[in-house]
PDB file of N, H, CA, C and O in Angstrom:
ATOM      1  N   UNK A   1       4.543 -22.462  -3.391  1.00  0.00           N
ATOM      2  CA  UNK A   1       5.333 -23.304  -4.276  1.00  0.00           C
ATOM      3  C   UNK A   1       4.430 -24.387  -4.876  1.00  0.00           C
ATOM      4  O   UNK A   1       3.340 -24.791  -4.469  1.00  0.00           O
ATOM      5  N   UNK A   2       5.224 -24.798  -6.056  1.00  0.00           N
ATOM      6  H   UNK A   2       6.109 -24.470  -6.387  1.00  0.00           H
ATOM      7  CA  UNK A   2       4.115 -26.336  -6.406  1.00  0.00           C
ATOM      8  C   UNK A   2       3.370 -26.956  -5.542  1.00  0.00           C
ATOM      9  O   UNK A   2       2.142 -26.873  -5.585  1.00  0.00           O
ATOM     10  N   UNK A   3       4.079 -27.731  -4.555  1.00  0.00           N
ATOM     11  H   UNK A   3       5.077 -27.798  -4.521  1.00  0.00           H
ATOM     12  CA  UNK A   3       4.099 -28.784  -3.473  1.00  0.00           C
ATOM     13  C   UNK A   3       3.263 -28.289  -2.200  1.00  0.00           C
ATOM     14  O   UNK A   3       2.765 -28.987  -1.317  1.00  0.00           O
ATOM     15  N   UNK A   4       3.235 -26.462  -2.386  1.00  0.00           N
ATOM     16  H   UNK A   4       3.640 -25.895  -3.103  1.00  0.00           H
ATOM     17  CA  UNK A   4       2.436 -26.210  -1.452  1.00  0.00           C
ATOM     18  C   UNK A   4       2.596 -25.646   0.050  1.00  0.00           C
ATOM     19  O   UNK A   4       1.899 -25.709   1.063  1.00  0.00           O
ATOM     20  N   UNK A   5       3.750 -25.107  -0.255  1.00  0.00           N
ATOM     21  H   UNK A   5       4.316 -25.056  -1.078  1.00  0.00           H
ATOM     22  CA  UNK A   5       4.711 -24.771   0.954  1.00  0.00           C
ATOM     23  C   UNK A   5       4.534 -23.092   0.995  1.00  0.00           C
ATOM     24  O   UNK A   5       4.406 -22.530  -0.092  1.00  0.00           O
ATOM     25  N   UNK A   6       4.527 -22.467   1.946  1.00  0.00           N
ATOM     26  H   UNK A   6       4.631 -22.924   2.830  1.00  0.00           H
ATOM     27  CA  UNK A   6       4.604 -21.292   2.078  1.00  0.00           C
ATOM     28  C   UNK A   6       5.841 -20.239   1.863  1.00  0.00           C
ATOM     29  O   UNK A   6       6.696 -20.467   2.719  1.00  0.00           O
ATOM     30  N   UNK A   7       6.189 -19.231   1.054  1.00  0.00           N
ATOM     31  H   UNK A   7       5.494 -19.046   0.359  1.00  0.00           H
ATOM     32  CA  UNK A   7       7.484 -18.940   0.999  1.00  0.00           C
ATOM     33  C   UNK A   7       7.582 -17.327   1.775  1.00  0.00           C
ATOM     34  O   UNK A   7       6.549 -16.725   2.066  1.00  0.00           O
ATOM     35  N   UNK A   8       8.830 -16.803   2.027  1.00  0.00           N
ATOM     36  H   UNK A   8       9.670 -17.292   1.792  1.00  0.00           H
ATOM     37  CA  UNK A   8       8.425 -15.275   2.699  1.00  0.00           C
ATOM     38  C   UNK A   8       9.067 -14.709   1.282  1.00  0.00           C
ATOM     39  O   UNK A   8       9.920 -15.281   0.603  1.00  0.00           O
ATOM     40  N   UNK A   9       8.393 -13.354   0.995  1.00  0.00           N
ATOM     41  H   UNK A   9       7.700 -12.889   1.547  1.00  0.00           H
ATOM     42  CA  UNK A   9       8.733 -12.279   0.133  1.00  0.00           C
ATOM     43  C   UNK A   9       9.850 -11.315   0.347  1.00  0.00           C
ATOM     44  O   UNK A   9      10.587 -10.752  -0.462  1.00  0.00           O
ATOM     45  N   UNK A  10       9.771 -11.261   1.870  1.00  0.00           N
ATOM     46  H   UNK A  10       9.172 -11.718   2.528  1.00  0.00           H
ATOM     47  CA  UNK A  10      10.893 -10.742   2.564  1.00  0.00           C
ATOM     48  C   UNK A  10      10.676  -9.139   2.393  1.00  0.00           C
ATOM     49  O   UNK A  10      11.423  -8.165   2.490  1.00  0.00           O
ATOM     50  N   UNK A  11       9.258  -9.333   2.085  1.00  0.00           N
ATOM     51  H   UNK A  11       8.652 -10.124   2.006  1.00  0.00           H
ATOM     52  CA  UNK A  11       8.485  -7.712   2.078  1.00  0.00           C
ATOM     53  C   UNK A  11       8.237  -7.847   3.425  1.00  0.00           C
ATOM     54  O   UNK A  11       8.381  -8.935   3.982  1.00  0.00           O
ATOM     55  N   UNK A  12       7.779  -6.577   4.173  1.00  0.00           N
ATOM     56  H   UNK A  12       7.662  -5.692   3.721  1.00  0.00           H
ATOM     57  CA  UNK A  12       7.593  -5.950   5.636  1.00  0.00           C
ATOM     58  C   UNK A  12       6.051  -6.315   5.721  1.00  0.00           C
ATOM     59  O   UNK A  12       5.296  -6.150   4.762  1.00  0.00           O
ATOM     60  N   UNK A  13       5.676  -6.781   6.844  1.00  0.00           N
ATOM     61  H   UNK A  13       6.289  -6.915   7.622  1.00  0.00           H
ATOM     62  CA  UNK A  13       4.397  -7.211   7.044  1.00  0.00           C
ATOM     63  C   UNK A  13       3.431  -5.891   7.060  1.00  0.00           C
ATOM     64  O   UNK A  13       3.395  -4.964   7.869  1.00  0.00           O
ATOM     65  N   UNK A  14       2.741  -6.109   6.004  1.00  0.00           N
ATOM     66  H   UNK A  14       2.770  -6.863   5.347  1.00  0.00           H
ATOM     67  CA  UNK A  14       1.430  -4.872   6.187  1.00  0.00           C
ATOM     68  C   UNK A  14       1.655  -4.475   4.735  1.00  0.00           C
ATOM     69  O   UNK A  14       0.777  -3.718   4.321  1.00  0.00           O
ATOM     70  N   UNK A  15       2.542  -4.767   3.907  1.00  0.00           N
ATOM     71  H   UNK A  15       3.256  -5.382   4.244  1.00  0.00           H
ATOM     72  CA  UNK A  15       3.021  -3.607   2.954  1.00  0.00           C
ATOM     73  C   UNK A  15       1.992  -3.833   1.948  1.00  0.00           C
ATOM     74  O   UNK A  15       1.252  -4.751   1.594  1.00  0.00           O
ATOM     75  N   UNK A  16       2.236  -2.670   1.642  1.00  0.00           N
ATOM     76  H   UNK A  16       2.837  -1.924   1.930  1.00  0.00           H
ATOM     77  CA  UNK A  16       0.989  -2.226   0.488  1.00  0.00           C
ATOM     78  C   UNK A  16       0.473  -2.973  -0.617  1.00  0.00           C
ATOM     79  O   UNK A  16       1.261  -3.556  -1.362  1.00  0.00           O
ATOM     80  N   UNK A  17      -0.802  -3.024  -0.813  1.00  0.00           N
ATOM     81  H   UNK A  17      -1.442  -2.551  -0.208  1.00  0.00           H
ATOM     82  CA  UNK A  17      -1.381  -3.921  -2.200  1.00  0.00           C
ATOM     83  C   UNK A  17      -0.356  -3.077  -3.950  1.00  0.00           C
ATOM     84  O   UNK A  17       0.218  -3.638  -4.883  1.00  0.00           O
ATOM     85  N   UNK A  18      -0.561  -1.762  -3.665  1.00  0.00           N
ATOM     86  H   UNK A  18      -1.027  -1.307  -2.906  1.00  0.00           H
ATOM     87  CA  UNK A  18       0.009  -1.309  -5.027  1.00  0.00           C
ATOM     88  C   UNK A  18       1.194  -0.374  -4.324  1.00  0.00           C
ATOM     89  O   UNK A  18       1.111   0.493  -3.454  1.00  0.00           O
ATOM     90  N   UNK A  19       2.185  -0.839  -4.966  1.00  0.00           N
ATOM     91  H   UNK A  19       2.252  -1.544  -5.672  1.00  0.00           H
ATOM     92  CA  UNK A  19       3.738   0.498  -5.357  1.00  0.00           C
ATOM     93  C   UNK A  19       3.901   1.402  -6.527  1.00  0.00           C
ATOM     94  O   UNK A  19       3.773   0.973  -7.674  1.00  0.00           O
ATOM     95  N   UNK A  20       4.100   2.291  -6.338  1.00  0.00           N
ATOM     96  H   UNK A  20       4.204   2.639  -5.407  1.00  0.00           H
ATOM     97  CA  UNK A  20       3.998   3.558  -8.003  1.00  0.00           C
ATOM     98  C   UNK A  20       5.141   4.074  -7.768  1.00  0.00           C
ATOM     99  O   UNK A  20       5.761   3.593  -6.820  1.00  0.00           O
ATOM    100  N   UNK A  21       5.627   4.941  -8.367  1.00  0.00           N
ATOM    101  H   UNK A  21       5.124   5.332  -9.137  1.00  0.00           H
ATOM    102  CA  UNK A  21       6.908   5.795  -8.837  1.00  0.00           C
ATOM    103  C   UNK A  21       6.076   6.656  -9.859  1.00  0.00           C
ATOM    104  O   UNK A  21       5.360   6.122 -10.706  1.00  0.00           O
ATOM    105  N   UNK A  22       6.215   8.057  -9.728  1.00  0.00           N
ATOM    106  H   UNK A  22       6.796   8.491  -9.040  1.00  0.00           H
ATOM    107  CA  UNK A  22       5.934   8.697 -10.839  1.00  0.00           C
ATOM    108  C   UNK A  22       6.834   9.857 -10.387  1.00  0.00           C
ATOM    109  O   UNK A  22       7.328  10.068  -9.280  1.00  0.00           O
ATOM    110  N   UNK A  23       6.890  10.311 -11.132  1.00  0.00           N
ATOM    111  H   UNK A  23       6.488  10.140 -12.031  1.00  0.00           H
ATOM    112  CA  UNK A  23       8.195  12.352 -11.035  1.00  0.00           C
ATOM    113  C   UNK A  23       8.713  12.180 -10.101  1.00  0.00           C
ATOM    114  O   UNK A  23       8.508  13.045  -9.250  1.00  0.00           O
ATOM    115  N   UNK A  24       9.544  11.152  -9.751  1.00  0.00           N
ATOM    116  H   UNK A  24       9.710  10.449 -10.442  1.00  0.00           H
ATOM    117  CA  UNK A  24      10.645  10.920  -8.637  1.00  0.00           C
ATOM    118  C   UNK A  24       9.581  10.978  -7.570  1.00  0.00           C
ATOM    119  O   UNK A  24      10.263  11.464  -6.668  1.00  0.00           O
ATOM    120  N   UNK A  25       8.555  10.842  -7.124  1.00  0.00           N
ATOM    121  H   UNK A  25       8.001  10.448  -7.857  1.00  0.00           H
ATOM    122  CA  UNK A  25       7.988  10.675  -5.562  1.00  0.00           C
ATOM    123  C   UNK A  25       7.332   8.960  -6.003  1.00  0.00           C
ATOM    124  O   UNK A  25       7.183   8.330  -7.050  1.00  0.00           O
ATOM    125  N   UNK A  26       6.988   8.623  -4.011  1.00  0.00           N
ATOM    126  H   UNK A  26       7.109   9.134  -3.160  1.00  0.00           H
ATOM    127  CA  UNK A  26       6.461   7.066  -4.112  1.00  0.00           C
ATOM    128  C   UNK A  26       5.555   7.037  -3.710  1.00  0.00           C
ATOM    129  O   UNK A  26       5.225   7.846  -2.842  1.00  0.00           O
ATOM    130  N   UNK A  27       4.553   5.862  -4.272  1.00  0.00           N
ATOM    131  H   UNK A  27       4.821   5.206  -4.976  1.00  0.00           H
ATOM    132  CA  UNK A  27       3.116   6.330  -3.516  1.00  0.00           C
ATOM    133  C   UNK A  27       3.368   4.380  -3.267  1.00  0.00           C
ATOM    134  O   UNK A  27       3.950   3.478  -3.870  1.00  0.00           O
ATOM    135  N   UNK A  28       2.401   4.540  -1.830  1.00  0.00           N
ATOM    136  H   UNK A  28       1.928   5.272  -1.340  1.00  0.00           H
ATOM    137  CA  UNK A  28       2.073   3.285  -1.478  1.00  0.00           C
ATOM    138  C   UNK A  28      -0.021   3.526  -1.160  1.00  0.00           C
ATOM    139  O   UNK A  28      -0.641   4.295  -0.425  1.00  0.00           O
ATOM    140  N   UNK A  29      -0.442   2.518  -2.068  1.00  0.00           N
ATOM    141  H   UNK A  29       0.062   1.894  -2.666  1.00  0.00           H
ATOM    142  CA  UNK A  29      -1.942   2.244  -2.214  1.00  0.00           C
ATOM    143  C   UNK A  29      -2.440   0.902  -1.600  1.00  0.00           C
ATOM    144  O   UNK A  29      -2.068  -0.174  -2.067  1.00  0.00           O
ATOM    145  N   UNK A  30      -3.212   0.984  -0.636  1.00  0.00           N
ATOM    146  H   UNK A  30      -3.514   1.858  -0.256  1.00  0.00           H
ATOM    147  CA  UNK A  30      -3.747  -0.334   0.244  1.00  0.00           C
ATOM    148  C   UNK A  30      -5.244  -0.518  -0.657  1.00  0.00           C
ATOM    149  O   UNK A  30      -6.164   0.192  -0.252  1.00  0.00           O
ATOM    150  N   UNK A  31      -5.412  -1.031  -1.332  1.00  0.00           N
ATOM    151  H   UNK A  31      -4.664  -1.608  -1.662  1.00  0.00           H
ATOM    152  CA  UNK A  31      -6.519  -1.090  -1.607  1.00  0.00           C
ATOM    153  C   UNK A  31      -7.794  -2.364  -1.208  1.00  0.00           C
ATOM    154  O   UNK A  31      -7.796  -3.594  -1.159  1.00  0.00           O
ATOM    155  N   UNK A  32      -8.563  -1.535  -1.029  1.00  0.00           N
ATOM    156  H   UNK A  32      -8.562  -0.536  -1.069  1.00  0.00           H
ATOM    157  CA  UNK A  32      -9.859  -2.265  -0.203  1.00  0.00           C
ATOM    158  C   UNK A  32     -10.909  -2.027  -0.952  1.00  0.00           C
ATOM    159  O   UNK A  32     -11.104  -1.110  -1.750  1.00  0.00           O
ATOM    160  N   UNK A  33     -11.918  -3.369  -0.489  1.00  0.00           N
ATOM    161  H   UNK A  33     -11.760  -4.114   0.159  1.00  0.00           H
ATOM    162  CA  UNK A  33     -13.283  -2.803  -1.042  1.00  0.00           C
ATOM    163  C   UNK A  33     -14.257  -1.867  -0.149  1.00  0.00           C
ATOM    164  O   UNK A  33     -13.706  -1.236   0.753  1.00  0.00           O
ATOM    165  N   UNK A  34     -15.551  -1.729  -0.306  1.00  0.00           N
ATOM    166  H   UNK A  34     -15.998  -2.241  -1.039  1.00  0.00           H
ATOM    167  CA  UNK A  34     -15.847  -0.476   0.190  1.00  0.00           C
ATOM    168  C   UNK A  34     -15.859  -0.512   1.416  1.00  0.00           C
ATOM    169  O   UNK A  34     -15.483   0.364   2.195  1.00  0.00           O
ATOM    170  N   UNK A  35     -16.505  -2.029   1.751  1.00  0.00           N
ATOM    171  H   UNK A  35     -16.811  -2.741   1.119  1.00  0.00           H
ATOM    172  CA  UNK A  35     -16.406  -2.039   3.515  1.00  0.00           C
ATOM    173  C   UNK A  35     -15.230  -2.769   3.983  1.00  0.00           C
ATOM    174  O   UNK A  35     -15.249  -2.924   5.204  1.00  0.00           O
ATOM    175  N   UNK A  36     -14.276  -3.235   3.428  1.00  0.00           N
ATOM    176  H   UNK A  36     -14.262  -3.110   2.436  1.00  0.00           H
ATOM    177  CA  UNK A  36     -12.621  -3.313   3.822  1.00  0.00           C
ATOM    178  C   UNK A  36     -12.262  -2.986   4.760  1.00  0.00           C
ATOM    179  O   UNK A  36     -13.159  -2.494   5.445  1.00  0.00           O
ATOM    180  N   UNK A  37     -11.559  -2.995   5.093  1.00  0.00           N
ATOM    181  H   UNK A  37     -10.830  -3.394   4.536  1.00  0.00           H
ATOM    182  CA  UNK A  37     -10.786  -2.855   6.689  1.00  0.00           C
ATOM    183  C   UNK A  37      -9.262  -3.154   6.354  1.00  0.00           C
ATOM    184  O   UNK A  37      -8.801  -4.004   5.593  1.00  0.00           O
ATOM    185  N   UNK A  38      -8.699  -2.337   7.038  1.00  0.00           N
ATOM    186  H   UNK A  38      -9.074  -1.647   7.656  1.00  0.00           H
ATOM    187  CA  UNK A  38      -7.041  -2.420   7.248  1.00  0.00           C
ATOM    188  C   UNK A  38      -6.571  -3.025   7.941  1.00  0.00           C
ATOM    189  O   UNK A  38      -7.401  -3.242   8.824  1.00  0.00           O
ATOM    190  N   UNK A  39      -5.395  -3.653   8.226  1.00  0.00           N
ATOM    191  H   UNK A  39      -4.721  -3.477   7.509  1.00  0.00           H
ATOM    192  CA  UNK A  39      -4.850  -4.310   9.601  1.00  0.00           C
ATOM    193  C   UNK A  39      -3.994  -3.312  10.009  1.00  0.00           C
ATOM    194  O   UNK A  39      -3.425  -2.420   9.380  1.00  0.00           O
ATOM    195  N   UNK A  40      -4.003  -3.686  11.433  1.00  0.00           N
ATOM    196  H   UNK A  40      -4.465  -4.410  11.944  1.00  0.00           H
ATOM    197  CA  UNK A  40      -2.824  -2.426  12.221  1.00  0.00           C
ATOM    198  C   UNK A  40      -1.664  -2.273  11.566  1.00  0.00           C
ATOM    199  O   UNK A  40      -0.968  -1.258  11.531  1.00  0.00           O
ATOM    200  N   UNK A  41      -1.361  -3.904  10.751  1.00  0.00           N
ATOM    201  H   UNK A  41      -1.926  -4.728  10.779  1.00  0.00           H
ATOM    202  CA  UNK A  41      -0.010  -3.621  10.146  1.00  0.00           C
ATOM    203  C   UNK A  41       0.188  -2.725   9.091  1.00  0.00           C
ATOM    204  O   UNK A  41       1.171  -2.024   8.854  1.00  0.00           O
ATOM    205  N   UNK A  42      -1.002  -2.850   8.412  1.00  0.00           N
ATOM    206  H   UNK A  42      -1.801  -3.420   8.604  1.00  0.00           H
ATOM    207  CA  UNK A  42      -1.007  -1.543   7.195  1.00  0.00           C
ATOM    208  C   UNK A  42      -1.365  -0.550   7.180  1.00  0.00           C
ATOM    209  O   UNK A  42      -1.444   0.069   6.119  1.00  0.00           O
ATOM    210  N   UNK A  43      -1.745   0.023   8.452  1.00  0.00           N
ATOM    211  H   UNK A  43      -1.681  -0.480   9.314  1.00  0.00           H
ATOM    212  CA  UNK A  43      -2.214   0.975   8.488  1.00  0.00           C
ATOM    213  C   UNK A  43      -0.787   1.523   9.335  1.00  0.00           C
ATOM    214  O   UNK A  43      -0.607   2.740   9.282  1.00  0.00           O
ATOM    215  N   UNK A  44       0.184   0.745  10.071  1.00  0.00           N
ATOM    216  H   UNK A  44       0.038  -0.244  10.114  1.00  0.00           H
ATOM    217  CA  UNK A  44       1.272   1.440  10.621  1.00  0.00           C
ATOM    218  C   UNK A  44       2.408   1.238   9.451  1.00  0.00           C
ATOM    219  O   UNK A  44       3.455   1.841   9.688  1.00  0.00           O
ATOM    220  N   UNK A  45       2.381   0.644   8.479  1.00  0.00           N
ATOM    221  H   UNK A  45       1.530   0.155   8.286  1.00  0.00           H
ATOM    222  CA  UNK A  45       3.552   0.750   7.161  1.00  0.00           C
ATOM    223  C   UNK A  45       3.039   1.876   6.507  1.00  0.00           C
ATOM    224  O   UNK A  45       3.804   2.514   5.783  1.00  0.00           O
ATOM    225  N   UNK A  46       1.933   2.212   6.632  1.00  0.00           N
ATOM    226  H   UNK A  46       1.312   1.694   7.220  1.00  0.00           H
ATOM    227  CA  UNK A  46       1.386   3.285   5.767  1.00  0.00           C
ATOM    228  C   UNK A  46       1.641   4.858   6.410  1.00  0.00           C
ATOM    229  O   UNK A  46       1.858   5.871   5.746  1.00  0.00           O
ATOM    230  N   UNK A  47       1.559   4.765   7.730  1.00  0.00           N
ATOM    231  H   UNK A  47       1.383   3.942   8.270  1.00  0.00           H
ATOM    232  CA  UNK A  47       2.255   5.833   8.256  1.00  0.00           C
ATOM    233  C   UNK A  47       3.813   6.158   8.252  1.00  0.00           C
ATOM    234  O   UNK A  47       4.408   7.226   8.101  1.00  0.00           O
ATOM    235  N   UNK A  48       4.302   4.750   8.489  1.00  0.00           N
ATOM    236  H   UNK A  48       3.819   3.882   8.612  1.00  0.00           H
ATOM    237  CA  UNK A  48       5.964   5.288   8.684  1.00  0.00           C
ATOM    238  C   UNK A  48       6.455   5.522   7.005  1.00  0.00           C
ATOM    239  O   UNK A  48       7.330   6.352   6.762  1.00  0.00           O
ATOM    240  N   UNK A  49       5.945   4.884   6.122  1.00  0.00           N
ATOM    241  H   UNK A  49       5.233   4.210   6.320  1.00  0.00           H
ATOM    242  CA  UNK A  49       6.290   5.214   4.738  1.00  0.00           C
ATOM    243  C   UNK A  49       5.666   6.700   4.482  1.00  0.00           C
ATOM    244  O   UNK A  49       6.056   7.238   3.446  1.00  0.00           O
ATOM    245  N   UNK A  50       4.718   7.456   5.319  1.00  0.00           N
ATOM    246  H   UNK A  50       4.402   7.019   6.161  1.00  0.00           H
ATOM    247  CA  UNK A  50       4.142   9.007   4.921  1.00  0.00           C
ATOM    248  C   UNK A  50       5.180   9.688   6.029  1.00  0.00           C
ATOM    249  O   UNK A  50       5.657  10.793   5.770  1.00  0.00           O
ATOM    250  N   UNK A  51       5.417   9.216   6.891  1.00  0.00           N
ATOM    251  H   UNK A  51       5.030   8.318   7.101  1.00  0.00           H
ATOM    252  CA  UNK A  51       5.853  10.436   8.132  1.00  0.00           C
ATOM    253  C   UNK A  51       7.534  10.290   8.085  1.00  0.00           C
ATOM    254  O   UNK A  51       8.434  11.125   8.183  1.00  0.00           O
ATOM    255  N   UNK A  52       7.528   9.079   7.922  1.00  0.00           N
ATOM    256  H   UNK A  52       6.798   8.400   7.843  1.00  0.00           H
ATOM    257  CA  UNK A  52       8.865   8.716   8.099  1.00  0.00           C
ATOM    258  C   UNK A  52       9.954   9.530   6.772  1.00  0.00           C
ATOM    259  O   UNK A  52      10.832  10.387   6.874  1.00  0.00           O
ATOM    260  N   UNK A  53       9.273   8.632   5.320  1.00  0.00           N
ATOM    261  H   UNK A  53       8.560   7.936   5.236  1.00  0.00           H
ATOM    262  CA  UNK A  53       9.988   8.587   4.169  1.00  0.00           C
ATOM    263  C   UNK A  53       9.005   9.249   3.477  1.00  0.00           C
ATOM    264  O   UNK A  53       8.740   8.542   2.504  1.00  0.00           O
ATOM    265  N   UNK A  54       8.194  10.432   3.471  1.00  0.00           N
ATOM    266  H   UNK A  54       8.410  11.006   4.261  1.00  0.00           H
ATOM    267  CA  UNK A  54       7.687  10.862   2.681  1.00  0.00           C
ATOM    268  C   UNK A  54       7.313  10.789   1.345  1.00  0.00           C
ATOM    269  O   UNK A  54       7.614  11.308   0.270  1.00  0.00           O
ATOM    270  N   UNK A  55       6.649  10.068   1.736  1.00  0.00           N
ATOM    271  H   UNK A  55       6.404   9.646   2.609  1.00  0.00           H
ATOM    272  CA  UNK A  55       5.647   9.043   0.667  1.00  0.00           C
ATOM    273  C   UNK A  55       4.809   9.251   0.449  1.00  0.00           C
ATOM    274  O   UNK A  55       4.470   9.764   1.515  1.00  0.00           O
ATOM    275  N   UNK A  56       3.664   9.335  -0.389  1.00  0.00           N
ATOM    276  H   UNK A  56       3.939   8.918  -1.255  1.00  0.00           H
ATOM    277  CA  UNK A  56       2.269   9.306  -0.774  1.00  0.00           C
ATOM    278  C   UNK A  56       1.350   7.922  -0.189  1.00  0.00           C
ATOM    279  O   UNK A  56       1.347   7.010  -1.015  1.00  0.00           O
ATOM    280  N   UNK A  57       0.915   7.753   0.532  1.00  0.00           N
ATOM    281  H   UNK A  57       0.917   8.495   1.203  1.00  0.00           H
ATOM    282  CA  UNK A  57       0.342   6.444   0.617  1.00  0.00           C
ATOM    283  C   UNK A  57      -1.332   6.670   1.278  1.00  0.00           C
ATOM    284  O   UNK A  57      -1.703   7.728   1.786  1.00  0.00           O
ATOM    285  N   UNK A  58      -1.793   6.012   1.202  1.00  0.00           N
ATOM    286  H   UNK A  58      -1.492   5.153   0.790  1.00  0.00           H
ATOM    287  CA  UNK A  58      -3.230   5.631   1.588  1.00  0.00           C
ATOM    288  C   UNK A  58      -4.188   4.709   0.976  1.00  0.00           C
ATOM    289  O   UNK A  58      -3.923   4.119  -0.071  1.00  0.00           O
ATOM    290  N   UNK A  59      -5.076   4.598   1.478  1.00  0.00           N
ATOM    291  H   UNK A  59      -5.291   5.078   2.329  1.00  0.00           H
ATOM    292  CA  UNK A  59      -5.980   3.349   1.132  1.00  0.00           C
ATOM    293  C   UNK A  59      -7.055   3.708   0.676  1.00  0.00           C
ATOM    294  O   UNK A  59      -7.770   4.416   1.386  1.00  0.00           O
ATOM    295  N   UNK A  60      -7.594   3.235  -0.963  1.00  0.00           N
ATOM    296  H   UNK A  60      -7.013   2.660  -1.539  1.00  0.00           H
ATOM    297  CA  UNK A  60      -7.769   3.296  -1.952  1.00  0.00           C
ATOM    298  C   UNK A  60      -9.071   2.880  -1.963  1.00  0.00           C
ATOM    299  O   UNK A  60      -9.146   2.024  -1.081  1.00  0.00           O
ATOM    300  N   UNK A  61     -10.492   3.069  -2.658  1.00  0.00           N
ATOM    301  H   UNK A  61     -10.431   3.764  -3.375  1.00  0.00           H
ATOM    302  CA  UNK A  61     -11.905   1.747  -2.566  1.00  0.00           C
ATOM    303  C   UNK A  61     -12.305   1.688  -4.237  1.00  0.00           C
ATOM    304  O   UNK A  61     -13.078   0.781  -4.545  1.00  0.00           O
ATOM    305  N   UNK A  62     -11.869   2.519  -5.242  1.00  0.00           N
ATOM    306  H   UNK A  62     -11.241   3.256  -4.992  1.00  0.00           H
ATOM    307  CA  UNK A  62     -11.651   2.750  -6.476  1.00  0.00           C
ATOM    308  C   UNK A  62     -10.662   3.319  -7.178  1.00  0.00           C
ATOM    309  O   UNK A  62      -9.940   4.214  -6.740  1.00  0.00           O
ATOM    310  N   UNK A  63     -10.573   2.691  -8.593  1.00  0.00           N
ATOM    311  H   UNK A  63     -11.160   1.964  -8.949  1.00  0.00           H
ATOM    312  CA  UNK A  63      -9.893   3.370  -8.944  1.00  0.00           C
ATOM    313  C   UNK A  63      -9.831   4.678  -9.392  1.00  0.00           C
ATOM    314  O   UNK A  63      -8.952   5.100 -10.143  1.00  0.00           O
ATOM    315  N   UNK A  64     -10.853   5.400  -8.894  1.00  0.00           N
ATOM    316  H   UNK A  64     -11.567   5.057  -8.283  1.00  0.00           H
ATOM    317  CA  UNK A  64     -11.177   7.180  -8.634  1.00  0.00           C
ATOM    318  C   UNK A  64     -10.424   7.544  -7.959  1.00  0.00           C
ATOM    319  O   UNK A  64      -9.715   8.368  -8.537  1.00  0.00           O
ATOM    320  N   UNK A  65      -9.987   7.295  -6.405  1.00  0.00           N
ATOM    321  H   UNK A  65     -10.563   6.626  -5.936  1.00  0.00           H
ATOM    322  CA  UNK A  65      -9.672   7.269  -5.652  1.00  0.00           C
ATOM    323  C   UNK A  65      -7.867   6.945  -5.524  1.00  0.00           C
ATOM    324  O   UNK A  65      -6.978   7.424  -4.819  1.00  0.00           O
ATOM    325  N   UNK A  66      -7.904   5.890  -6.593  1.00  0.00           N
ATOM    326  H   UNK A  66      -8.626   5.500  -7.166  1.00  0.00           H
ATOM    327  CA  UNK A  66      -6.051   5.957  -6.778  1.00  0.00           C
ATOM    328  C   UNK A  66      -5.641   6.788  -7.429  1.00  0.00           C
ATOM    329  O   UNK A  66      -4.454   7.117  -7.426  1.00  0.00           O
ATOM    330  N   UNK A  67      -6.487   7.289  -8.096  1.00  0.00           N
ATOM    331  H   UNK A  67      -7.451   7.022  -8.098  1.00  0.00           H
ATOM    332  CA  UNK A  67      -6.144   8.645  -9.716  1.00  0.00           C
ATOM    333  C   UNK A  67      -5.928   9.789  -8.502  1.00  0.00           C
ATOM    334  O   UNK A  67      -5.088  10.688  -8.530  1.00  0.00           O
ATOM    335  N   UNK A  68      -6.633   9.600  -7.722  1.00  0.00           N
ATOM    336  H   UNK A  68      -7.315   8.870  -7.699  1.00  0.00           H
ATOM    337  CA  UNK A  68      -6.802  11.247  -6.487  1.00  0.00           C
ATOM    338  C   UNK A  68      -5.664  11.208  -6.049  1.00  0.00           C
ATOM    339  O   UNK A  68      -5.047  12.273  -6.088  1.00  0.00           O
ATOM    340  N   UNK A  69      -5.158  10.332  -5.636  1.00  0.00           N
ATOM    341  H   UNK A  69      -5.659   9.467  -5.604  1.00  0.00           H
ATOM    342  CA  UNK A  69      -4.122   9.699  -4.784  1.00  0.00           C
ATOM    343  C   UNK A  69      -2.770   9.948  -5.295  1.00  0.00           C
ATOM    344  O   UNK A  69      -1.818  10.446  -4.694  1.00  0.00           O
ATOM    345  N   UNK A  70      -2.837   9.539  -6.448  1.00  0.00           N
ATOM    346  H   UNK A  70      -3.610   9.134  -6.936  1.00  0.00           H
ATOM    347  CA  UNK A  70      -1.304   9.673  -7.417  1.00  0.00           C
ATOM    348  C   UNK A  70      -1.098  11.612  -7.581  1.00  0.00           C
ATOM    349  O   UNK A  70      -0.298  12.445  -7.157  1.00  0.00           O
ATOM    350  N   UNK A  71      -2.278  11.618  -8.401  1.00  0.00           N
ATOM    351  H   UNK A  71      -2.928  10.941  -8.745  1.00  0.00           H
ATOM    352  CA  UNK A  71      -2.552  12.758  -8.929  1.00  0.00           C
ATOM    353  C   UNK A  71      -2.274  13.915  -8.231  1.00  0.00           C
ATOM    354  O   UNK A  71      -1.531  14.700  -8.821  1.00  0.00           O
ATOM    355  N   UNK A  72      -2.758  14.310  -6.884  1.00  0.00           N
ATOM    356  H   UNK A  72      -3.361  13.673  -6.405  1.00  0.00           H
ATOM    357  CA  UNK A  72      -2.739  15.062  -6.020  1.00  0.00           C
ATOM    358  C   UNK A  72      -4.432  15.304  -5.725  1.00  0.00           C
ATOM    359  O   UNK A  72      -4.801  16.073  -4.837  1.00  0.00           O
TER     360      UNK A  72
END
């Protein structure tokens, strides 16, 4: 906020840097740089959004790599 206060999003802790929608499926993209690292939390939102709700998701180090991702 202005003043400097912290607010919650009331998004799920871990959740993904990028959200997509394309031909009715969802992709969730964590994106990192090359030597990046995940937190347990995103790396376990990233599973229950693939296993759970069949989702597209994974973690990204270019945008080569998100094109792969979306794309198939």
């Amino acid at each position: 906020t202005k003043d400097g206060r912290w607010f919650d999003t009331g998004l799920p802790k871990g959740f993904s840097d990028l959200m997509a929608v394309k031909d009715g499926r969802i992709y969730f993209l964590e994106v990192k740089t090359e030597t990046g690292r995940a937190s347990q939390e995103q790396l376990n939102f990233l599973a229950v959004m693939r296993d759970r709700y069949g989702c597209v998701s994974g973690i990204v180090r270019s945008v080569e790599e998100a094109v792969k991702l979306v794309t198939g």
